[in-house]
C-alpha positions as CSV (number, residue, x, y, z in Angstrom):
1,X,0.0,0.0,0.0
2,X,1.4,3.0,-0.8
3,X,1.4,6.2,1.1
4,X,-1.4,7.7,-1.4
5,X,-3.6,4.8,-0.5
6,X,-3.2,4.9,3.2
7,X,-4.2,8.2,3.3
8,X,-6.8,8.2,0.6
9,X,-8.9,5.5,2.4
10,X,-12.4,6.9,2.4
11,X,-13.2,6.1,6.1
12,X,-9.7,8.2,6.7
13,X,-10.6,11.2,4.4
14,X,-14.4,11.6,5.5
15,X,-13.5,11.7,8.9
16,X,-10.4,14.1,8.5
17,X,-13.2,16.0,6.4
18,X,-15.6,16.0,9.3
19,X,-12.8,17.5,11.7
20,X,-12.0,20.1,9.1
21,X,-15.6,21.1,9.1
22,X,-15.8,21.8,12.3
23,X,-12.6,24.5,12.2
24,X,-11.7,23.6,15.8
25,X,-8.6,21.9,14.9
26,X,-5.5,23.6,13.3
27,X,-3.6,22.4,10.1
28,X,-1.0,20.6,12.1
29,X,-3.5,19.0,14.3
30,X,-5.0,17.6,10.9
31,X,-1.3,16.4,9.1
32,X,-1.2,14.3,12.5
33,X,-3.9,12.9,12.5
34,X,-3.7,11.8,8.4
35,X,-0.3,10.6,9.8
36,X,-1.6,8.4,12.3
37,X,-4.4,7.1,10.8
38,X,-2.5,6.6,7.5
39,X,0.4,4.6,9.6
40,X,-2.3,2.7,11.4
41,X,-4.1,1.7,7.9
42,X,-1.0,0.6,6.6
43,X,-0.2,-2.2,9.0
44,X,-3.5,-3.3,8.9
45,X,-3.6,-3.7,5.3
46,X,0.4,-5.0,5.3
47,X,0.9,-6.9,8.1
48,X,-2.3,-7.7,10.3
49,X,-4.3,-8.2,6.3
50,X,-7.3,-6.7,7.8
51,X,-9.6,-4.0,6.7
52,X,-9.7,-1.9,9.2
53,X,-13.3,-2.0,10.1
54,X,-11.9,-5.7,11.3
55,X,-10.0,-4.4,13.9
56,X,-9.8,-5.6,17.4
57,X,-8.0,-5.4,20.5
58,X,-5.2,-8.4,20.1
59,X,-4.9,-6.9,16.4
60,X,-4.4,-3.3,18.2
61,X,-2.1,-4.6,21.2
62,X,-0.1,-5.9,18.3
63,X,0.3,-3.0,16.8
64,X,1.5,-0.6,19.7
65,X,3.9,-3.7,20.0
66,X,5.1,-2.2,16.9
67,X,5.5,1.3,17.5
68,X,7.6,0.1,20.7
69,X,10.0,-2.2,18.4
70,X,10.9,1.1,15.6
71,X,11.2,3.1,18.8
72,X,8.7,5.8,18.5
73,X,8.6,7.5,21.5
74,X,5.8,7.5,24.2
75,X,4.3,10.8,23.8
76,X,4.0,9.8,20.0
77,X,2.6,6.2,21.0
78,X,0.1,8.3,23.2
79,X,-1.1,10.7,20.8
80,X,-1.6,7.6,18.3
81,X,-3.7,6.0,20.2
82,X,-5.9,9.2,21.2
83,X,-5.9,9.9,17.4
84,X,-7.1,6.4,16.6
85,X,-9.2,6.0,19.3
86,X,-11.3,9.0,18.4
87,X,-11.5,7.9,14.8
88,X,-13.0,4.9,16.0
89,X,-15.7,6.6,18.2
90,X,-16.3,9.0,14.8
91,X,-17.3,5.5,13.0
92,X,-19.6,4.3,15.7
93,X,-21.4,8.2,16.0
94,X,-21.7,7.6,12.2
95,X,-23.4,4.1,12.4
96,X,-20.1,2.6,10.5
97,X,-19.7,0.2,13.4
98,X,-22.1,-0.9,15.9
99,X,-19.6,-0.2,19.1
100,X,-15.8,0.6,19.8
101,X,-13.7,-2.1,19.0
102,X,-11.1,-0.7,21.0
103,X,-12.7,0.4,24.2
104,X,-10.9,-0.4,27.1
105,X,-7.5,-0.4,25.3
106,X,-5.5,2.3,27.2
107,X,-2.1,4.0,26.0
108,X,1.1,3.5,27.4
109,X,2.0,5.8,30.6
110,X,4.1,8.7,29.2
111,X,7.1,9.4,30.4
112,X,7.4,11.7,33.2
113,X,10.1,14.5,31.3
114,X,10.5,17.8,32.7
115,X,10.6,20.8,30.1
116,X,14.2,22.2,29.4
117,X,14.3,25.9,30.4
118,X,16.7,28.4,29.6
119,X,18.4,30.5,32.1
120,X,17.6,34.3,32.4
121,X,21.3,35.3,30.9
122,X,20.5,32.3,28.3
123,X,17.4,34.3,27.5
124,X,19.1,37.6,27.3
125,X,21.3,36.0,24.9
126,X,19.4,34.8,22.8
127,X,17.2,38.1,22.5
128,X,20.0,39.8,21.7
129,X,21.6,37.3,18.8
130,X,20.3,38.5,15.9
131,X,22.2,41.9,14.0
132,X,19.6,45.0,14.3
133,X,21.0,45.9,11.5
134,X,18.7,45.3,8.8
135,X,14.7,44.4,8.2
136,X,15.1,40.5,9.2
137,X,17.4,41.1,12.2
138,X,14.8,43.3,13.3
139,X,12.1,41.0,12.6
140,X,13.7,38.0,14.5
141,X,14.6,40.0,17.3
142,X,10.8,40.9,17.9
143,X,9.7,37.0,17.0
144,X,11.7,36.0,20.0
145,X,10.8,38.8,22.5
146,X,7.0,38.1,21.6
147,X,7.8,34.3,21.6
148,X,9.3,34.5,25.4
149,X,8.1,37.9,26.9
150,X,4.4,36.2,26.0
151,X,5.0,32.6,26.1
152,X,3.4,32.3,22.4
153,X,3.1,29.1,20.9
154,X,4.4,29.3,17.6
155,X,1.4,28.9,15.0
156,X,0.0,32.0,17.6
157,X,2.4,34.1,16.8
158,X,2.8,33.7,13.0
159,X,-0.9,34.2,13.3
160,X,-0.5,37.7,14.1
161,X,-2.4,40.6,12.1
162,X,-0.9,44.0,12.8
163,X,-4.3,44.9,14.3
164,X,-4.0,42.4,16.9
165,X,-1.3,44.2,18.6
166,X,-1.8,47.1,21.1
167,X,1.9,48.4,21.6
168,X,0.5,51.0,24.0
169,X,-1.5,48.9,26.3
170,X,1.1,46.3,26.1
171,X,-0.9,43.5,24.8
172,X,-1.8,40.9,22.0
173,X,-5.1,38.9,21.0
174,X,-4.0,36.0,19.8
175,X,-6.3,32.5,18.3
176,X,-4.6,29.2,20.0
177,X,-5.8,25.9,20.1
178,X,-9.6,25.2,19.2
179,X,-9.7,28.3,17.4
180,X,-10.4,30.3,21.3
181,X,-8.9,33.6,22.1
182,X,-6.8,35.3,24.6
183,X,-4.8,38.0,25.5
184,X,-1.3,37.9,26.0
185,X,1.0,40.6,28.0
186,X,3.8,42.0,26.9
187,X,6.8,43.5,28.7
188,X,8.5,47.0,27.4
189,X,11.6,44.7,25.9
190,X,9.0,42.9,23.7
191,X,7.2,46.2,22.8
192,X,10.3,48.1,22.0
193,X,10.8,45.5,19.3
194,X,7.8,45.0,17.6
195,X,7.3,48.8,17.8
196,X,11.0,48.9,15.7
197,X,10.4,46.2,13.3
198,X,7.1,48.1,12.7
199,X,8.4,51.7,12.0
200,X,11.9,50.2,10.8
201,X,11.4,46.9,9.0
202,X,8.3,45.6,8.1
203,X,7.4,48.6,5.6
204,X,10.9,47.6,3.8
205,X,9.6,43.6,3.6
206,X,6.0,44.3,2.9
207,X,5.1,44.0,-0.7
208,X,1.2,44.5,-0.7
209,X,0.2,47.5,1.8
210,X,-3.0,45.4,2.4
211,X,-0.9,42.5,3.7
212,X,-2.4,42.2,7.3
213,X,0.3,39.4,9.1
214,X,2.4,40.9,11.2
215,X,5.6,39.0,10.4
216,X,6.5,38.7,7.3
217,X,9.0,37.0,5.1
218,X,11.5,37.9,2.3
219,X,8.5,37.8,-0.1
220,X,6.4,40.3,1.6
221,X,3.9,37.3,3.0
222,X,3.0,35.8,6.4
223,X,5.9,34.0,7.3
224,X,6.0,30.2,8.1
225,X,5.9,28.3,10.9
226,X,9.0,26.3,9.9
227,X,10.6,29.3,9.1
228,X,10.7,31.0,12.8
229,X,11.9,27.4,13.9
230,X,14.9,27.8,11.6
231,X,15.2,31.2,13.1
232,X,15.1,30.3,16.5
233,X,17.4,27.5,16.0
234,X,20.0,29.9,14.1
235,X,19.6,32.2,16.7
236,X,20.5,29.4,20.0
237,X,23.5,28.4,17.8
238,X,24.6,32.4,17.0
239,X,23.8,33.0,21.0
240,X,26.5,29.8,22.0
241,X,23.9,27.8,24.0
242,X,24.6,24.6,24.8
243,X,21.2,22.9,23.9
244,X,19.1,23.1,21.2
245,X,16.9,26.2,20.8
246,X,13.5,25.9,19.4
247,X,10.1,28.4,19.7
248,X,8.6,26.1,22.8
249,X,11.8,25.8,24.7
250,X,10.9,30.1,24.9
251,X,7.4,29.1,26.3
252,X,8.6,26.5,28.8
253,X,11.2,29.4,29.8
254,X,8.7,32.7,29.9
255,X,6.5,30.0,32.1
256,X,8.9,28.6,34.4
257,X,10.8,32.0,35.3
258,X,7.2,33.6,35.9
259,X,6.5,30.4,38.6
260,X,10.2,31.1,40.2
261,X,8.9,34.7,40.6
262,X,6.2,33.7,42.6
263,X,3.5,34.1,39.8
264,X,0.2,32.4,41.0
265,X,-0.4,29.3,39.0
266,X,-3.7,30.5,37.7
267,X,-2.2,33.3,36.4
268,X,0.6,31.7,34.5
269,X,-2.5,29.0,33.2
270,X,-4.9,31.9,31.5
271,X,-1.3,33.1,30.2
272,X,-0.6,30.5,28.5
273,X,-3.8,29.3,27.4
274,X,-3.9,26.0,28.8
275,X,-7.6,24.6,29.1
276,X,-6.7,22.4,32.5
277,X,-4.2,23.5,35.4
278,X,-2.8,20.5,35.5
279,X,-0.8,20.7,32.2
280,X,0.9,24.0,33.8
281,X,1.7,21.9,37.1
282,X,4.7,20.8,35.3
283,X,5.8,23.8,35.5
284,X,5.9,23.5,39.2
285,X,8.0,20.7,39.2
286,X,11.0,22.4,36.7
287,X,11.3,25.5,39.8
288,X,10.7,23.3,42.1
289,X,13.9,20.7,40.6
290,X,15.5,23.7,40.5
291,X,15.2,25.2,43.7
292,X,16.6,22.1,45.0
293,X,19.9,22.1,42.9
294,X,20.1,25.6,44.4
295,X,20.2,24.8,48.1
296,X,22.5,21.4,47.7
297,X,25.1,23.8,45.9
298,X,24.1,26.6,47.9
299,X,24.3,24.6,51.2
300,X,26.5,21.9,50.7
301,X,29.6,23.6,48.4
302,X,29.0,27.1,50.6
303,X,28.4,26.6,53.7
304,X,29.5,23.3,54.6
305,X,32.2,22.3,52.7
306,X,33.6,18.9,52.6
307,X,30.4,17.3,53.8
308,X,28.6,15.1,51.4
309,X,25.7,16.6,48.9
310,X,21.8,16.4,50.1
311,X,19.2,14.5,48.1
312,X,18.5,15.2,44.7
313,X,16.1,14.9,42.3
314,X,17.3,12.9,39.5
315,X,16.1,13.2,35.5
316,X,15.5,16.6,35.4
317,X,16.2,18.4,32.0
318,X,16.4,22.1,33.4
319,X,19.9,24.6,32.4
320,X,20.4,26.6,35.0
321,X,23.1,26.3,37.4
322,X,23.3,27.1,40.9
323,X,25.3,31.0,40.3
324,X,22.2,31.9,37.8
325,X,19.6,31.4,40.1
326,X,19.9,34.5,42.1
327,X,17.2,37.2,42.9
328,X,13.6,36.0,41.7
329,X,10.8,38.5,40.2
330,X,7.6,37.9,39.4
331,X,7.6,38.5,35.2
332,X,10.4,36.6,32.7
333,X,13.9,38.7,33.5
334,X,13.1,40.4,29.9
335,X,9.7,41.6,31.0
336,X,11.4,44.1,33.3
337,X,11.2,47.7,32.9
C-alpha cells in the first residue's frame, strides 16, 4: 500500500473531512492525524491483512507492539492512540460500526520529562543574537521577545495581524488551540521590538500594503511556521547555548521563570492558554527541581564544605546552574522595565 492509499482510504478522508468542518482543529493537528491514521491503515492492510473495520484489541495490542519495536517515542505512541481511538468513536457516532472495538485499550503511561528551560542570561542571549542591522534582524529580534516575553506558541504568533497588537497597552489577542482567544501581556523589551520592526522593518519587507500578518517573510507574505523554527534555532547556535533552541523551549522558559517569581499558578494557566491547570503543574515541578539544585550547591559547596551533597532529584532536564539562580521576580527577567 502506498502512502497515497493509506491516506486516501475513504473512512480516513471523510473523517479528516468531518474534523476540518468543524474549524476547531489547526492544520498541524490535521497532518497528524492523516499521519496516524495513515500509519495505522498501513499495518492493517500489510501486516495484520485486515480491513480496518476488522480491527480488534489483540490486532491493536499488536500494533503498539510495533510502534515500541521502531522506537517511537511515548508521547508519539500516546497521541496515536488518542488519534485512533477517536477515529473509532467517529465510526460508531456515524453508524459505521455498531460499538468501539477498542474500548478499554489504554495507551502507554508517558514518560514523566520535565521541560528544558533556559536560564535568564541564556534568554538575554538569545534576545539579543540577531544583528539589528537590517529588516530581518529586526524581525527576528521581535519573534523572540513576543515568543518569550508572552510565552506564544508558535502557529499564535505567526498568526499575528498587525491589528492584533496594542503596543501601547502592552498587549496581544492571539487564536490558539480550538480556534479560542486570549490575550497575552507583553513587557517593554517585547514592545520596543515589535514597535521597531514596525516603523523600521516591516514597511521595507511588505510587498502589498493590504498585507495584514504581522511578520512577514522575504516575499512580503505571512511567514512560516518552519521558518521562525529555523530562526530560533539559528539564533540558539549564534547565541553559543549549549542545547538546542526551538520556539517552545521560549514558552517553557517565559513559564517557568514567571513560577520562580512567585507568579500564582492560575495566572501563569490563563497566560498560557492551557484549558486544564494540570498541564501548567509541570511547571511546578522544573522551579521546584531547580530550587533544589540551588540549596544542595548553595548549602553543601558554601556553607558546609567537605560534607557530602543532600538528596537530589534525578532526571531533570532544566539549564540553569546554581550561580544563575539569584534574585527571583515575578515576570520573565526580559519583561522588566
Amino acid at each position: 500500500m502506498t502512502a497515497a492509499e493509506k491516506t486516501s482510504h475513504p473512512l480516513i478522508t471523510g473523517y479528516i473531512a468531518a474534523l476540518s468542518a468543524e474549524h476547531r482543529r489547526s492544520n498541524l493537528t490535521l497532518r497528524n492525524y492523516v499521519s496516524d491514521l495513515a500509519d495505522f491503515a498501513g499495518y492493517m492492510a500489510e501486516v495484520a491483512m485486515k480491513d480496518l473495520l476488522a480491527v480488534d484489541r489483540p490486532t491493536f495490542r499488536a500494533y503498539l507492539s510495533t510502534l515500541a519495536e521502531r522506537g517511537i517515542v511515548r508521547a508519539s505512541v500516546a497521541r496515536k492512540v488518542s488519534t485512533i481511538h477517536t477515529f473509532y468513536r467517529y465510526l460508531v457516532t456515524n453508524a459505521v460500526l455498531g460499538k468501539d472495538p477498542l474500548n478499554g485499550v489504554s495507551p502507554p503511561k508517558r514518560e514523566q520529562r520535565l521541560p528544558r528551560v533556559l536560564a535568564e542570561a541564556e534568554a538575554s542571549a538569545l534576545m539579543e543574537s540577531p544583528e539589528a542591522g537590517d529588516a530581518y534582524g529586526l524581525r527576528d529580534r521581535a519573534i523572540l521577545e513576543l515568543l518569550y516575553a508572552a510565552g506564544v506558541r508558535v502557529a499564535e504568533l505567526t498568526g499575528l495581524d498587525v491589528d492584533g497588537i496594542d503596543l501601547r497597552e502592552g498587549r496581544a489577542i492571539v487564536r490558539g488551540k480550538g480556534k479560542k482567544e486570549r490575550v497575552v501581556l507583553l513587557g517593554t523589551p517585547a514592545v520596543s521590538a515589535v514597535e521597531r520592526y514596525l516603523v523600521s522593518a516591516r514597511p521595507q519587507l511588505a510587498s502589498d500594503a493590504a498585507q495584514q500578518a504581522l511578520f512577514l517573510n522575504r516575499n512580503g507574505t505571512r511567514l512560516s511556521i518552519r521558518a521562525v523554527q529555523i530562526m530560533v534555532r539559528g539564533a540558539g547556535a549564534a547565541a553559543g547555548l549549549p542545547m538546542a533552541t526551538h520556539p517552545h523551549l521560549l514558552r517553557h522558559s517565559f513559564a517557568t521563570h514567571l513560577l520562580d517569581g512567585g507568579a500564582d499558578l492560575r495566572v501563569v494557566q490563563e497566560l498560557l492558554g492551557h484549558s486544564s491547570a494540570s498541564t501548567t503543574q509541570i511547571y511546578t515541578h522544573v522551579t521546584e527541581a531547580r530550587q533544589r539544585t540551588v540549596y544542595t550547591d548553595a548549602f553543601y559547596n558554601t556553607w558546609r564544605p567537605g560534607r557530602s551533597r543532600g538528596p537530589t532529584k534525578t532526571g531533570t532536564q532544566t539549564t540553569e546552574s546554581a550561580g544563575e539562580e539569584g534574585e527571583v521576580n515575578a515576570r520573565p527577567a526580559r519583561q522588566r522595565s
